[in-house]
Kinemage of the C-alpha trace (Angstrom):
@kinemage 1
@onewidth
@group {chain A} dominant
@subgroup {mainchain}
@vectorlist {calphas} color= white
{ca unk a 1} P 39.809 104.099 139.087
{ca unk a 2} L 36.071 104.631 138.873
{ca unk a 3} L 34.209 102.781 135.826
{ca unk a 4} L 32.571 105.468 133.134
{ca unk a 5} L 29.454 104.185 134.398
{ca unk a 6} L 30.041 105.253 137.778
{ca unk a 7} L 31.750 108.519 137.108
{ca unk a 8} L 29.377 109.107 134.707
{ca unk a 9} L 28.867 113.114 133.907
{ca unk a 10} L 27.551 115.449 131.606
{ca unk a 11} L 24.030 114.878 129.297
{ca unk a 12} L 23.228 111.942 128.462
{ca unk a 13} L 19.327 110.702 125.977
{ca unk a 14} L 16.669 108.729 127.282
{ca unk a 15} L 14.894 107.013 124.765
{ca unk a 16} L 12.170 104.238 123.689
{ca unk a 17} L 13.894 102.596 120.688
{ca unk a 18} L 11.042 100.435 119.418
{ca unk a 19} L 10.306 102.352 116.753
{ca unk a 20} L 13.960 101.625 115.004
{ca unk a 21} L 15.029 98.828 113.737
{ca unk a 22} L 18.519 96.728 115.206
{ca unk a 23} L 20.770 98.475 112.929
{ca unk a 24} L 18.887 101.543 112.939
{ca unk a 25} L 19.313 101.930 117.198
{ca unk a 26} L 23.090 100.766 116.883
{ca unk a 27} L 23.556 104.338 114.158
{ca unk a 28} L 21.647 105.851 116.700
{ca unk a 29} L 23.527 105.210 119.423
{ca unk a 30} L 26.592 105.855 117.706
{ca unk a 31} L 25.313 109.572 116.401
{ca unk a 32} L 24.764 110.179 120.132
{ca unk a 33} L 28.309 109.239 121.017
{ca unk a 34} L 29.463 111.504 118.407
{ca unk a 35} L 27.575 114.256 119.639
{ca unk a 36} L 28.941 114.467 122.997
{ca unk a 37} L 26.124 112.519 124.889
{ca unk a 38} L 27.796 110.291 127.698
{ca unk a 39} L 25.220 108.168 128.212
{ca unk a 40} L 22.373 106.627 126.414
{ca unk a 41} L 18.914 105.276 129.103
{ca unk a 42} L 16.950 102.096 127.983
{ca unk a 43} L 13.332 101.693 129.671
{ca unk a 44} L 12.233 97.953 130.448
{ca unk a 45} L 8.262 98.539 129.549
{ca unk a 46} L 7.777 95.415 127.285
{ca unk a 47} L 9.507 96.635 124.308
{ca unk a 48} L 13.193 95.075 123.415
{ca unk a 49} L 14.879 93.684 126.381
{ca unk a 50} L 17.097 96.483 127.387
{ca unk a 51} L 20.051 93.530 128.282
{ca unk a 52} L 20.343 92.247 125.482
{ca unk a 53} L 19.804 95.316 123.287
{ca unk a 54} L 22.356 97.162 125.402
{ca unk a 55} L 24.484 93.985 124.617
{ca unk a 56} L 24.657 95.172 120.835
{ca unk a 57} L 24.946 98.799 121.225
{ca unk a 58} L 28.069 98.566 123.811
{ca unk a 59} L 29.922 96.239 121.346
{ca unk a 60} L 29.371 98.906 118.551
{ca unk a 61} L 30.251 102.154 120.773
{ca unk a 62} L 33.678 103.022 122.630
{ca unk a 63} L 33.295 105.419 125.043
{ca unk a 64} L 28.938 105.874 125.512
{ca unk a 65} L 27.562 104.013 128.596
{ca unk a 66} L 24.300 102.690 128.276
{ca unk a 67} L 21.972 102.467 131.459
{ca unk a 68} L 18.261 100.883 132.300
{ca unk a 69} L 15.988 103.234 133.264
{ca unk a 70} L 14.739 101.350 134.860
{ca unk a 71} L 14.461 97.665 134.629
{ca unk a 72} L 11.428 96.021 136.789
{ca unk a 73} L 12.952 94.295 139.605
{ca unk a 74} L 9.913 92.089 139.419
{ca unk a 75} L 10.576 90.812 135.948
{ca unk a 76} L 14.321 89.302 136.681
{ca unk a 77} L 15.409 87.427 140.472
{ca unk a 78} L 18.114 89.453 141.768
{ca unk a 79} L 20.781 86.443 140.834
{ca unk a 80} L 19.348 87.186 136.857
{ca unk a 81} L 19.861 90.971 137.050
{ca unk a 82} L 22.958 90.879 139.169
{ca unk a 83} L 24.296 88.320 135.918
{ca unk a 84} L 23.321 90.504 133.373
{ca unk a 85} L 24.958 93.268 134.995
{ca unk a 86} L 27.906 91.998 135.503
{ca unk a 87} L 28.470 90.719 132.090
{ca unk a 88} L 27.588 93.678 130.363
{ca unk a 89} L 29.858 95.552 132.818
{ca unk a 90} L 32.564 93.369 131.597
{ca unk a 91} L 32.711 93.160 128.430
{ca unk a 92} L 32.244 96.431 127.878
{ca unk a 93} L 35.183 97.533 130.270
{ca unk a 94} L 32.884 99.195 132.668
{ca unk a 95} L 30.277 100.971 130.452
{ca unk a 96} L 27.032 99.580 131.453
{ca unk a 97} L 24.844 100.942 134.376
{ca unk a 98} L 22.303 98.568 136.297
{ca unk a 99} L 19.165 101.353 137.176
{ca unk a 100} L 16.254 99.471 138.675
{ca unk a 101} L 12.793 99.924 140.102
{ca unk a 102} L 9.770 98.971 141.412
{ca unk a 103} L 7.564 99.875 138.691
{ca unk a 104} L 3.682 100.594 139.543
{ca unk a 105} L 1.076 98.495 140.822
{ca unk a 106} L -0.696 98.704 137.215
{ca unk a 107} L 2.082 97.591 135.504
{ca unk a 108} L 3.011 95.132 137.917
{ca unk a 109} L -0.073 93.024 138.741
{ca unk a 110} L -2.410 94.229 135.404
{ca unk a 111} L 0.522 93.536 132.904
{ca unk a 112} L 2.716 91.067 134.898
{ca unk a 113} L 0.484 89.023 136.758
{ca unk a 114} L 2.968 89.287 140.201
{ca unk a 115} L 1.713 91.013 143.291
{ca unk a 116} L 2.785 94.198 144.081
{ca unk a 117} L 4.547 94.945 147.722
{ca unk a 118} L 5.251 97.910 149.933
{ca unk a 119} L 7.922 99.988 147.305
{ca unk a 120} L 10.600 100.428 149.807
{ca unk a 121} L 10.134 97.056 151.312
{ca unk a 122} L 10.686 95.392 148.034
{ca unk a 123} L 13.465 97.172 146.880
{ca unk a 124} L 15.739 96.972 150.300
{ca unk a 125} L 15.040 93.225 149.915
{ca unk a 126} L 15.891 92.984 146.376
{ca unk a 127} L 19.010 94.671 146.825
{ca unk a 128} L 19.765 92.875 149.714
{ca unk a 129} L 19.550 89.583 147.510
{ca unk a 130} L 21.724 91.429 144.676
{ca unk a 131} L 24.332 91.782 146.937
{ca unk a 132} L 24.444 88.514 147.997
{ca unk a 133} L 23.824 87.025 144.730
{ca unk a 134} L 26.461 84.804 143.396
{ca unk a 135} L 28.594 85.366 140.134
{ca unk a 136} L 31.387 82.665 139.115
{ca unk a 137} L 31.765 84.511 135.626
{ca unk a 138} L 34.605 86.478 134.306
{ca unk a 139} L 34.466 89.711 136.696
{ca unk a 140} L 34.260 93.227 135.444
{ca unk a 141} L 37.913 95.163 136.593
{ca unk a 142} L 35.563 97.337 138.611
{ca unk a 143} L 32.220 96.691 140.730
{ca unk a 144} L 29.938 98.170 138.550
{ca unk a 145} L 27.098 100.700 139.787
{ca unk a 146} L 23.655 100.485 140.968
{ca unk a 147} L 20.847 103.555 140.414
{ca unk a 148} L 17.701 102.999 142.005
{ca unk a 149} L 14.130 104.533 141.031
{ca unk a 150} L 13.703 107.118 143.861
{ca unk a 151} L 11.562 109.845 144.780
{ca unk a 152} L 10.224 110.324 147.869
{ca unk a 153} L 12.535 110.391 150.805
{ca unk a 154} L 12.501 106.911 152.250
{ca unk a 155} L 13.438 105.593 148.623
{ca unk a 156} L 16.225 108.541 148.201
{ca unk a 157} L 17.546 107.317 152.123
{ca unk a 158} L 18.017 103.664 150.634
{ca unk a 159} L 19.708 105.123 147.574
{ca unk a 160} L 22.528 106.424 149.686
{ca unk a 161} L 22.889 103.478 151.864
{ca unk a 162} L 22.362 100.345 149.929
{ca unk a 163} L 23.082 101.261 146.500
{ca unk a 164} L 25.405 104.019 144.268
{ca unk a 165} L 22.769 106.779 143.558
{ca unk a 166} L 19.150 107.619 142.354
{ca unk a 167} L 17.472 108.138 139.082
{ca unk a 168} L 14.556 109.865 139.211
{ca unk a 169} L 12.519 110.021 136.508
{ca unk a 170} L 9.402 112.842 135.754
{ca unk a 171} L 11.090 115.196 138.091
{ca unk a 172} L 11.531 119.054 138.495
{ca unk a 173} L 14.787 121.252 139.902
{ca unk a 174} L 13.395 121.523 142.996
{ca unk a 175} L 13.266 117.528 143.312
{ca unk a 176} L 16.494 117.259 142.136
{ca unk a 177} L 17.704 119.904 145.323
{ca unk a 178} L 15.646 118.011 147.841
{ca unk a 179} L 17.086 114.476 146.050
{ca unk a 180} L 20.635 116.100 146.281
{ca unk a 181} L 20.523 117.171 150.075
{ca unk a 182} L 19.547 113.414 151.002
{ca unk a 183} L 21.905 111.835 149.089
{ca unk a 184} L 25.303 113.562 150.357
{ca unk a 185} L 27.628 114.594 147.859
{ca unk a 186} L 28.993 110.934 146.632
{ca unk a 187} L 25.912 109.377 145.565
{ca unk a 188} L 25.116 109.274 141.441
{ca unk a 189} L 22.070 111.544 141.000
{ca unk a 190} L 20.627 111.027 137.062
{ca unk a 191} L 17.527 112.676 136.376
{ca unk a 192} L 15.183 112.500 133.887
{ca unk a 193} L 14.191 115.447 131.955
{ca unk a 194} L 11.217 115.100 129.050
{ca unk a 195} L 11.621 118.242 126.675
{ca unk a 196} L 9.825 119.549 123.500
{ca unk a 197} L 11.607 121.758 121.479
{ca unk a 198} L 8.744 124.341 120.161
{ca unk a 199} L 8.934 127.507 120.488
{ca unk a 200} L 5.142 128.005 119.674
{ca unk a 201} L 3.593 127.275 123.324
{ca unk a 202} L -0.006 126.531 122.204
{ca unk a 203} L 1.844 123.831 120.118
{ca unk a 204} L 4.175 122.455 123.133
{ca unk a 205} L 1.652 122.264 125.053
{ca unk a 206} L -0.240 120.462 122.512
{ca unk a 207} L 2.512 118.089 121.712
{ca unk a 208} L 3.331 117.519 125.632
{ca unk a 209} L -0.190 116.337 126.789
{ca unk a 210} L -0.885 113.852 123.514
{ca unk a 211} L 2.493 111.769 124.204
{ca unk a 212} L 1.717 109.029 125.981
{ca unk a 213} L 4.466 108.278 127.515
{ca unk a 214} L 3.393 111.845 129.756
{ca unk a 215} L 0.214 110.975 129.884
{ca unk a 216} L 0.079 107.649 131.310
{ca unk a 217} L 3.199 108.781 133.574
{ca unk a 218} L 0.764 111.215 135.253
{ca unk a 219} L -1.730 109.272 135.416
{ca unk a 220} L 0.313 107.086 137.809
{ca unk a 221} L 0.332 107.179 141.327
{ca unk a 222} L 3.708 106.855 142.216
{ca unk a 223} L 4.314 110.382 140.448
{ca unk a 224} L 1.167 112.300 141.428
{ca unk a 225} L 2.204 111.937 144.824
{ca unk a 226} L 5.909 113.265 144.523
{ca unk a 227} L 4.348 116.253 142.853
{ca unk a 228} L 2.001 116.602 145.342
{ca unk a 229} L 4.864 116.797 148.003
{ca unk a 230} L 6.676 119.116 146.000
{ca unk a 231} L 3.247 121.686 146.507
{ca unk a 232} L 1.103 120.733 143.939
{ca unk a 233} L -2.435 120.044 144.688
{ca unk a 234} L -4.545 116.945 144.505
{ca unk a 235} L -6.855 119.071 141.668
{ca unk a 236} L -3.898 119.774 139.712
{ca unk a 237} L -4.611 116.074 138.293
{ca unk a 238} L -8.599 116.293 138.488
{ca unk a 239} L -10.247 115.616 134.814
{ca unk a 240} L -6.746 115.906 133.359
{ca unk a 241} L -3.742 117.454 134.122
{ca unk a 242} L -3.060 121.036 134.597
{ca unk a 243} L -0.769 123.112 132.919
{ca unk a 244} L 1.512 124.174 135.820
{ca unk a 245} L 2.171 120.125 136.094
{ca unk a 246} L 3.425 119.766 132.723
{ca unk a 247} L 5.035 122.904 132.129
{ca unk a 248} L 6.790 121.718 135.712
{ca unk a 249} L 7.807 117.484 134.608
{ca unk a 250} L 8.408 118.950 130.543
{ca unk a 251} L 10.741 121.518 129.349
{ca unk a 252} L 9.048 123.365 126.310
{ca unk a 253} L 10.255 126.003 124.371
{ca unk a 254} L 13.207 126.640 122.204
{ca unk a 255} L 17.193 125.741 122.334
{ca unk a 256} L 17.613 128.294 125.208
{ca unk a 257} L 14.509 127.472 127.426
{ca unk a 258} L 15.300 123.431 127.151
{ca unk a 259} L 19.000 123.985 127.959
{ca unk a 260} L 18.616 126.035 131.017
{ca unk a 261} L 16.267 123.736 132.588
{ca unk a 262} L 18.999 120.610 132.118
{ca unk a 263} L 21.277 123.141 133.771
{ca unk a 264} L 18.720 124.292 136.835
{ca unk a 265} L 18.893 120.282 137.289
{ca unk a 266} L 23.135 120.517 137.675
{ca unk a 267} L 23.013 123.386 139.472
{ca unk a 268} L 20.463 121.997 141.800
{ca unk a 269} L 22.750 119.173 142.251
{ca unk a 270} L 22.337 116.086 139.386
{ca unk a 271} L 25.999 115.017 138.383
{ca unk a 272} L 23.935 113.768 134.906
{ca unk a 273} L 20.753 114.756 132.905
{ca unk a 274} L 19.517 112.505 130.903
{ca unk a 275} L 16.947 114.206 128.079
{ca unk a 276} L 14.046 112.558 127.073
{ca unk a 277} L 13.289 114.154 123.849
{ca unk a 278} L 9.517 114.196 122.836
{ca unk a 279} L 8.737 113.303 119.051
{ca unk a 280} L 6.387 115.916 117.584
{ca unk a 281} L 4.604 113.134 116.189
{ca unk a 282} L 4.265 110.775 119.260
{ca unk a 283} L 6.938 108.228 117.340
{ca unk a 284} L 9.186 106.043 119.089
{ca unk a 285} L 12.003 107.536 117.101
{ca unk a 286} L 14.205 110.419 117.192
{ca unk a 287} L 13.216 113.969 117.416
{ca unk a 288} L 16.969 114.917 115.899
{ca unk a 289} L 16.538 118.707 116.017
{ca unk a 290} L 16.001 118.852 119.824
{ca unk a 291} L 18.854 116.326 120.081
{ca unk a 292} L 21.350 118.331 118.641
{ca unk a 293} L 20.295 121.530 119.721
{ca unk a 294} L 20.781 120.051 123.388
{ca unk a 295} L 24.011 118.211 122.172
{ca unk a 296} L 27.187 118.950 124.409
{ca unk a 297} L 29.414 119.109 121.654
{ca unk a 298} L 26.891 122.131 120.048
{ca unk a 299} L 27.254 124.154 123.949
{ca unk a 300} L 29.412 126.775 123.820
């Protein structure tokens, strides 16, 4: 019998938490679980530490999983992550999924101080090492899963063959096809989708290019040139970004527009969407209407 983490399904929230308070993420969590959601996404980008926050929110849930996306495989030795992994995977009977990444250069040797190495290098090692990484704790009743960071083909290759599946993050459909096709049909694919419910497009747009989580994500490398080999052009991110790139990574509009781009992800192929749902305001805290008007038990 698969884990929930590794059968995981359906729409799950990706979501900063560092605006809320302890108690205030574990009601959070616990709205989402009501609503449907399956899954809820940590980031590891020197907030809360998304292992031990994930800790407190499995203990006060029953059936939501809760998933990095992603933590830095150059802030934890593979023996560290594969521990926290496997104790969160076991004592939550299976409800925690490990997604890791490289991370960026900036982020890696501005902010951490490490040197950065060749992407796919780095993470075939490191999951080489978690596989061989020792564990003498109490073992979860299943193995539980592995997502990597991926989005260019070399990165969605190692996905299928040295770990459970990909989540890519800042993606569009088309991506998600392309990701699909490499993968086979038995690898996890959980994609990222940003969204702004306004159905005023001068204002989604506005919204969209002040949040800085899109910003700075466009401004980095890594992503520019996945968009750029899904046929956008190098001038597309010249003095700023243009509108065809974040109409393409950001879902804006109303209920109906947001909705049919999660499903254009599942019908190009992603067994789980995770929304990333952009506050108005540029908070760290929850833009509720665009939750529940994307919340599964609100679909007809």
């Amino acid at each position: 019998m698969a884990t929930a983490a590794g059968s995981l399904k359906g729409r799950g929230v990706w979501f900063y938490p560092d605006g809320l308070s302890s108690d205030e993420t574990v009601d959070f969590a616990k709205r989402l679980e009501a609503m449907g959601y399956t899954a809820l996404w940590l980031p590891d980008a020197g907030g809360r530490d998304p292992f031990a926050l994930a800790a407190r929110l499995l203990d006060h849930t029953e059936r939501l999983v809760v998933a990095t996306g992603v933590a830095n495989l150059y802030a934890r030795d593979a023996i560290a992550m594969k521990a926290a992994q496997m104790t969160l995977a076991e004592q939550s009977g299976g409800r925690f999924l490990l997604g890791i990444g490289v991370s960026h250069r900036l982020l890696v040797e501005d902010v951490r101080g490490h040197t950065y190495r060749k992407p796919l290098t780095a993470m075939r090692e490191y999951l080489e090492q978690l596989a061989a990484a020792d564990y003498v704790g109490p073992p979860p009743a299943e193995t539980p899963p592995t997502v990597i960071a991926a989005l260019g083909p070399k990165m969605l290759e190692l996905s299928r063959t040295n770990a459970d599946g990909a989540h890519p993050y800042m993606v569009t459909p088309e991506h998600t096809r392309g990701a699909r096709e490499i993968l086979g049909p038995d690898r996890m694919l959980c994609v990222e989708q940003k969204v702004v419910f306004e159905d005023d497009r001068a204002k989604a747009f506005e919204i969209a290019r002040s949040t800085a989580a899109i910003a700075m994500g466009l401004s980095l490398p890594n992503y520019q040139n996945n968009l750029i080999r899904l046929g956008f052009e190098p001038a597309d991110f010249e003095g700023g970004v243009s509108d065809r790139v974040v109409e393409a990574v950001v879902a804006l509009g109303n209920a109906d527009a947001l909705s049919a781009r999660v499903e254009a992800h599942v019908d190009a192929g992603a067994d789980h969407v995770c929304i990333h749902p952009i506050h108005p305001d540029g908070e760290s805290k929850p833009y509720w209407p665009a939750i529940e008007a994307l919340a599964p038990a609100n679909q007809s």
